[in-house]
N, C-alpha and C positions, 0 to 999 in steps of 0.2 A: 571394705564394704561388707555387707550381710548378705545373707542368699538370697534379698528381697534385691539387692543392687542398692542399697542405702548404706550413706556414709555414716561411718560410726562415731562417736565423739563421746570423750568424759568429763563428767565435769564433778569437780573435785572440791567440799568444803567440809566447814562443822557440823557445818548448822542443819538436821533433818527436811528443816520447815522449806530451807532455800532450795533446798536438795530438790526435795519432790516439786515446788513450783519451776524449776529450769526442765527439769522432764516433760514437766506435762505442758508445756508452752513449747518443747523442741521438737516431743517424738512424734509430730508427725509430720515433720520435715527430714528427721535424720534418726538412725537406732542410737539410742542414748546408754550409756551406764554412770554410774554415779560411785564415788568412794568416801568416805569418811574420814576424809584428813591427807595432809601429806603423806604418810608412811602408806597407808591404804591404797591412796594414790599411786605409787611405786609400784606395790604388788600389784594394781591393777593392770599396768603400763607392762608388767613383765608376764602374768600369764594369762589376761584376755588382749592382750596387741593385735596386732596392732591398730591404731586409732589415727584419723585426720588430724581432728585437732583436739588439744584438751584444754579447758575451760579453766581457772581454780581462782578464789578468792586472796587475797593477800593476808588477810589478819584470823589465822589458826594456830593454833595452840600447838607446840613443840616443833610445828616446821612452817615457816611463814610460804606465801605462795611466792613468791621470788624466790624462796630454795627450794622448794617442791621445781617448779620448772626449770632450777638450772638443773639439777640432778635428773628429771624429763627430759631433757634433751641431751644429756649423755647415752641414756639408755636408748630414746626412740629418737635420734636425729629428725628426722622425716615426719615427725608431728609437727604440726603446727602449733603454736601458744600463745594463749588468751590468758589476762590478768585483770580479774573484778579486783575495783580498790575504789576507795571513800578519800574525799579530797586530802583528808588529813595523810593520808597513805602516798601522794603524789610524789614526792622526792625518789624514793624506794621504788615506785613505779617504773619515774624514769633511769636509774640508774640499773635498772634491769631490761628497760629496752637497748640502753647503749652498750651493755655487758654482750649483748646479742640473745638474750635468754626469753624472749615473749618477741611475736610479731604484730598484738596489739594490747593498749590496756584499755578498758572503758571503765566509769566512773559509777559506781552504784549512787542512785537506783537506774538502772538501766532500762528502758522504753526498748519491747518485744521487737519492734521495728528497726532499733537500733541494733540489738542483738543480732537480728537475721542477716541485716546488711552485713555486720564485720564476721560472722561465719561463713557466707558466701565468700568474700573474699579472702579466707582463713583456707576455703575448701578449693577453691582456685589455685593457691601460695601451692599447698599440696598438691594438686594434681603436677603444677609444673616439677615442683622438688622431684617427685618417683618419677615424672616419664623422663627428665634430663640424667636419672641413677640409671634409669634402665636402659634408656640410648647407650650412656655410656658403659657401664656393663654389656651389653650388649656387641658394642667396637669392640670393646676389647676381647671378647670370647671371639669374635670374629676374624681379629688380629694373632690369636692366639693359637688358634686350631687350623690357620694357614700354616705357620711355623709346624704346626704338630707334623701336622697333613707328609709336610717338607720329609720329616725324621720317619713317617710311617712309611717312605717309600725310599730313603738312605739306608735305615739300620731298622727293621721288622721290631727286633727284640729289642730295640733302646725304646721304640713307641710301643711296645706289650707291657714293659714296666712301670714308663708312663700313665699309661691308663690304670694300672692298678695301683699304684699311688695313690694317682684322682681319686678310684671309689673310697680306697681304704680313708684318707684324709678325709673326706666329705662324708662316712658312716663316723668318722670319729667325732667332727664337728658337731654332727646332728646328734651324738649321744650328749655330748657336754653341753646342747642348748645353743648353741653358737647360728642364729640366724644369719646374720652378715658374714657368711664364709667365701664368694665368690675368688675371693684374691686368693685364697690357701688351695682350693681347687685349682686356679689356673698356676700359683705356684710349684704345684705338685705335677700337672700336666708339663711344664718346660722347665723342669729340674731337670731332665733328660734331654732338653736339647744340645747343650754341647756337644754330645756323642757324636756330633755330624763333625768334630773335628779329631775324631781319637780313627787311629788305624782299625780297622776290621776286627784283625786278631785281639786288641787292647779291650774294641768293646762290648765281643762276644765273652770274654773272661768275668768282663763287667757284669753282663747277663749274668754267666753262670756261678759268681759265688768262686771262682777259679784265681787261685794264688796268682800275685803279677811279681814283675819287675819292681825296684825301684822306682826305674824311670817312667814305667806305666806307670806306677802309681800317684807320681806326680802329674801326668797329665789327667787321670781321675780327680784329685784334690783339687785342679782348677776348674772342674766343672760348674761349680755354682760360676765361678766369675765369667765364665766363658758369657754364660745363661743373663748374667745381669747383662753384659754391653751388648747381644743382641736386645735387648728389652728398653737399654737406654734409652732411645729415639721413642718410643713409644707412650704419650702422655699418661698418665694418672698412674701409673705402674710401680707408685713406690712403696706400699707396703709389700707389692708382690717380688720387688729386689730386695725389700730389708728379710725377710720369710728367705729366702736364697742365702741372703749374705750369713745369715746364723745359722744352717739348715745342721749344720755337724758342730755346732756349740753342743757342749756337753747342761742340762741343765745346772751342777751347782758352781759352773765355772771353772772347772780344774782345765788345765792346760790355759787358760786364756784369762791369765788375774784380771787383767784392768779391762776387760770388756765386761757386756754386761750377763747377768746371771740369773735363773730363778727367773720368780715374776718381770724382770726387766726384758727378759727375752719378748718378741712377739709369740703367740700364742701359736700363730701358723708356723713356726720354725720349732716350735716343741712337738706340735704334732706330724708334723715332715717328717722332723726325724726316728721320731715310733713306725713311721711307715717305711723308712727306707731301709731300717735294722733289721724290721721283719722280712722285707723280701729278699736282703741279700741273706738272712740263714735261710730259708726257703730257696732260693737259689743255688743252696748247697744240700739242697736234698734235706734239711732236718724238717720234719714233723711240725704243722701248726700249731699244738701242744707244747711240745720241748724248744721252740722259737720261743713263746711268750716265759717258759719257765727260763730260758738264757736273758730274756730282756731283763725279765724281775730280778735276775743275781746281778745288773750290772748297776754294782750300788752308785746310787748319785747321778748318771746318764741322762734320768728322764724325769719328766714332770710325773709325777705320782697320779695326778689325775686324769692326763691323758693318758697314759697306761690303764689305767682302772678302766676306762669309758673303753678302749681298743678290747681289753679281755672281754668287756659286754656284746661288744659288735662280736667278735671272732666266735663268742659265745651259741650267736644267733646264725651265723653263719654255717655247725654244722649242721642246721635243719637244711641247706640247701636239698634241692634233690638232681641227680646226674643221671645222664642218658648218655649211652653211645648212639649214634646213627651216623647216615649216611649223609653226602653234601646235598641233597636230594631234598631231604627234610630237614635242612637247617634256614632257623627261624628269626628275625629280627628280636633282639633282647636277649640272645643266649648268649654266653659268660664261655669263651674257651677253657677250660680246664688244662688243656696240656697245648702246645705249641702243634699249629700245625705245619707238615711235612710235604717236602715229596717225597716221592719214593728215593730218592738220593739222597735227601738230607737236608735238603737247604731248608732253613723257615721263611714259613710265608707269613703267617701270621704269629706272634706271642701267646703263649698264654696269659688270661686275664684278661684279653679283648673284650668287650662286649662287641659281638656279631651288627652288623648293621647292614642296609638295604644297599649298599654304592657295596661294602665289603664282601659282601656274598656272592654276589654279580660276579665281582673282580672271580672269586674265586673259582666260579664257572666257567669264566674265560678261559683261565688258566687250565681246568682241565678239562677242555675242550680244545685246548692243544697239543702240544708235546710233552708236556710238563702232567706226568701222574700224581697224584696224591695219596697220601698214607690214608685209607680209612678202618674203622668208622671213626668217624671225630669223636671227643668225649667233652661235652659240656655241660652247663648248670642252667637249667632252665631258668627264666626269668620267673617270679613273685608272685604269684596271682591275688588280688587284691579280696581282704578278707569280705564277704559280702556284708552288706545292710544291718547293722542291729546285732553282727557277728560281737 
């Protein structure tokens, strides 16, 4: 919708003349734009999107409107499609309603009346598509941050890496353009959950970047698997097990010929694994700088352009700005920079948390009992948003 609360809609052909008469019979039921062709059409779909539904004619020059909307609904699933087409066009019509590529076709010349009715119900098709993605994205975020919840009160620092996983993955997505990333975030959030099955000592080593055993290190390499069969039971969860199952594929394949490589990988298991690299050297004390210059020397590892997108984030990130204070003044939206303590040692919270209103609490409990705390904390103030016209 537009900031007026009107649904948007494109409608895509050759012809100027058709172009402006579908606007000015729509826009003022719905905010309109318009593209000059299939190709046009495309670029339109990928950076003014998103749109309810999009309209396009069948008979255009270099891409017909039955490939314009199949390639439509690779890119915007969740539009809706409408196919203008002239009787002579009907075969092709129907063979791209059965393909699944258009939810209606009408017949030119089209009666404004008839238009309005099959948008309505084009804008309907839509509403139910996103609110059944966002229900279900929604279970599942909900299903998912139980699990976490679980690991944030078993093992502190297997849920402190956790979460910077999360942000690191979801800055990397949002640099590459990747709108649909919910799976690669919750992937990255219970990549850490096995840790509820490794000894104490195994998974504080894990934390710290600290040399293992053998036989630790075997129970670390079944982590992903651990992480899929909790998840098994859990419906729609399979691209966020396949992002698991490859998460330490190397991208050009070495060690693993006959799986797959390169572009074949998921996208969220190439960018998993630029997050997990960086925090276990960061876990061993090297420098945010000479992390990325170790990632760049390990030739062939990594997706080249998730790499490039991660330097842009890490880039941006030393503008953060850091405060010490006291528990006193700590604020929902601040970022832990260092782990925090008690005066013994133990962690209560990882570093890399983002502070939250249940976690702060928690932390006043706690030292409003027996249990002291190291301070002043050191964290990263949250963002403040650039103003108006900035």
């Amino acid at each position: 919708m537009d900031t007026q609360g009107r649904v948007r809609i494109l409608c895509v052909d050759d012809e100027p003349n058709l172009l402006a008469g579908l606007s000015r019979q729509l826009r003022q039921y719905y905010e309109v734009r318009t593209a000059d062709g299939g190709v046009a059409g495309l670029k339109a779909i990928q950076q003014e999107g998103p749109f309810a539904v999009v309209i396009s004619d069948m008979r255009m020059p270099a891409m017909d409107g039955a490939t314009f909307l199949k390639y439509a609904r690779t890119g915007a699933p969740d539009t809706v499609r409408v196919l203008l087409t002239g009787q002579a066009d009907m075969d092709s019509a129907i063979a791209a309603v059965n393909e699944g590529n258009i939810f209606r076709f009408l017949t030119k010349p089209c009666p404004i009346d008839v238009l309005l009715t099959a948008l309505k119900a084009c804008v309907e098709q839509h509403r139910l598509v996103t609110a059944e993605r966002v229900l279900l994205e929604e279970t599942l975020r909900g299903s998912v941050k139980m699990l976490t919840e679980v690991l944030s009160l078993v093992s502190p620092t297997a849920f402190g890496r956790a979460a910077r996983l999360q942000q690191r993955v979801a800055a990397i997505a949002a640099q590459m353009g990747i709108r649909d990333r919910w799976h690669i975030e919750v992937a990255a959030m219970v990549s850490q959950i096995g840790c509820v099955a490794l000894p104490p000592e195994t998974a504080e080593k894990l934390a710290h970047g600290q040399a293992m055993s053998e036989r630790e290190q075997a129970m670390v390499e079944r982590l992903p698997t651990v992480a899929q069969q909790l998840l098994a039971h859990i419906p729609r969860m399979e691209s966020v097990r396949d992002i698991l199952e490859f998460q330490d594929r190397r991208y050009d394949g070495a060690g693993a010929p006959d799986g797959p490589r390169k572009d074949q990988l998921p996208p969220g298991a190439r960018i998993l694994r630029v997050a997990l690299d960086f925090d276990t050297l960061e876990a061993q004390s090297v420098s945010g700088d000479l992390a990325l210059s170790t990632l760049r020397g390990r030739a062939g590892w990594y997706d080249p352009a998730v790499l490039a997108a991660f330097e842009q984030v890490q880039g941006g990130s030393r503008h953060a700005e850091v405060r010490e204070l006291a528990l006193a003044d700590l604020r929902p939206g601040m970022v832990f920079l260092e782990d925090v303590r008690t005066v013994s040692g133990m962690v209560l919270i990882a570093h890399g948390q983002e502070a939250t209103v249940g976690l702060i609490e928690r932390l006043r409990n706690i030292a409003s009992g027996s249990s002291r705390m190291r301070e002043p904390l050191r964290v990263v103030l949250p963002k403040t948003p650039a103003p108006p016209g900035a």
